[in-house]
N, C-alpha and C positions, 0 to 999 in steps of 0.2 A: 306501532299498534297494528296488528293482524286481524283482520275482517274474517268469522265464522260465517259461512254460508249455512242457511238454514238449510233442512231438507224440502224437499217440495214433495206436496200431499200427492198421495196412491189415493185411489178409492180400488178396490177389490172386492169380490162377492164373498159374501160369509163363508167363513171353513167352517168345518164343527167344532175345531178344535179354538176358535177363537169366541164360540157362543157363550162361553159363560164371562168373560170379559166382556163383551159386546154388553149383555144382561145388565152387568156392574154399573156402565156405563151406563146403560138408558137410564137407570133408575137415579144416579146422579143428576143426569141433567133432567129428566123429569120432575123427582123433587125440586131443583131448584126455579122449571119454569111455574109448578104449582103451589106451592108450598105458603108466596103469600096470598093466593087465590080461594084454594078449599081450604075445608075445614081440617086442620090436624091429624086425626083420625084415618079420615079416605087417606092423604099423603101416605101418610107410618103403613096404612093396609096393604101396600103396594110391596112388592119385595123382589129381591134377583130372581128367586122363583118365578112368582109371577113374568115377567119381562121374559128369563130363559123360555119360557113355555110362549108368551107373546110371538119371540121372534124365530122360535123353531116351527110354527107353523107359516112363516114366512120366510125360509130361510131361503129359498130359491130365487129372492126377489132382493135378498137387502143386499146391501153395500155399505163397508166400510171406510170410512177415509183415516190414514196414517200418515202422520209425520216420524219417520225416524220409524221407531218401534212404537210409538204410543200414537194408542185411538184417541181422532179428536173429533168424529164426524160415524154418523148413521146414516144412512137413506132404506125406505123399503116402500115399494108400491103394490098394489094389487089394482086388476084391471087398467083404468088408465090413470090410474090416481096415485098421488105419488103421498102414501100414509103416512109416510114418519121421514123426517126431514132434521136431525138433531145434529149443533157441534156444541162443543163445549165452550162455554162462555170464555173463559180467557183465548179461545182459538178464533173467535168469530172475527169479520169483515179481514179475513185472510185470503178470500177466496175458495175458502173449504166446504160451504153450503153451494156456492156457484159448480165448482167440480162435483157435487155430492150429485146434484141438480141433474148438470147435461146425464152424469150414469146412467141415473135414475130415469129421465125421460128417453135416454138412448135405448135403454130397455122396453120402453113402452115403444119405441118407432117402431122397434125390430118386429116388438109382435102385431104391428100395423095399425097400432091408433095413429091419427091426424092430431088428435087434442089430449095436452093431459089437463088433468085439476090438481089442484091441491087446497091444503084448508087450515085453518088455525084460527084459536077463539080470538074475538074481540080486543079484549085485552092484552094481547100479546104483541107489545109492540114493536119487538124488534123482528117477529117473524110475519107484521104483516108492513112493515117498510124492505125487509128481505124482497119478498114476491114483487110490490114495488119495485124497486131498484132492476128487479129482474125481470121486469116489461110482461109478468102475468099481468090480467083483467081482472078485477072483483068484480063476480059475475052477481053476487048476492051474498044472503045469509040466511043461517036460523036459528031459531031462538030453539036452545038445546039446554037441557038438563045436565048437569053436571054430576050434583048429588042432590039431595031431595032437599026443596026449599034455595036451590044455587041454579039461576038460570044466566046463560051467556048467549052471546052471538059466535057461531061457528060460520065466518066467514069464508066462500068459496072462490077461487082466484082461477085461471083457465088462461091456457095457451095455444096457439095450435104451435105443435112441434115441425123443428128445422127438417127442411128436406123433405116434405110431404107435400101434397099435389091433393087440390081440392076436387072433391070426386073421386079419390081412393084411398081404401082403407075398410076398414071392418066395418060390415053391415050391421044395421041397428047400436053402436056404439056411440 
């Protein structure tokens, strides 16, 4: 018997030419983290569209993660906050959110935040044992809206990031 080595995940910044797969993808794993949450309706409202248009205006920020040829993993941040953090369920506790993770905050060092955030509702329990595991703080929460009559807890997690030195970094951030 001959042992396959798997490949080991890339994370790489969005091409253009991978955005509307990337699109495909979020709305995959979105549906499946909302789908028993909201109501039917919001889920189905959502589409490649929507997401393509989401993460083209983020496109300078996000980061893919690959195994082989296929996406298994998102990251995208804005300011120090790392927004979207998505693998795909059969790829999870591979280390593909931890790789997603340092990109994404490596990003934020570079542009001189000390701290990032991140956040995910209440009920999401494998992405809030994720931060967990990953030695983020839950700093708080708040009671957020979802769809009208659907209120959750958008819980908020905070690190300071590796390699930064208290007393420097970006003023007022």
């Amino acid at each position: 018997m001959s042992v396959v080595a798997l490949p080991r995940v890339r994370v790489e910044p969005l091409d253009q030419e991978d955005l509307d797969m990337a699109a495909v993808f979020l709305l995959k794993v979105w549906r499946d983290t909302y789908r028993r949450t909201l109501p039917r309706r919001i889920v189905e409202e959502r589409s490649t569209g929507y997401f393509r248009d989401y993460l083209k205006k983020r496109a300078s920020t996000c980061r893919l993660a690959w195994l082989g040829d296929r996406l298994v993993g998102l990251a995208t941040t804005q300011q120090n906050c790392v927004d979207d953090l998505w693998v795909a369920p059969r790829f999870r506790r591979r280390g593909i959110g931890t790789a997603l993770l340092e990109a994404a905050t490596g990003g934020l060092r570079e542009r001189g935040y000390q701290y990032a955030q991140a956040g995910c509702e209440d009920f999401n329990d494998s992405a809030m044992a994720f931060f967990d595991r990953a030695g983020w703080d839950c700093i708080g929460g708040d009671s957020i809206t979802l769809t009208p009559g659907y209120r959750v807890n958008a819980m908020v997690f905070s690190r300071r990031l590796p390699g930064t030195v208290e007393g420097v970094g970006r003023a007022g951030d």
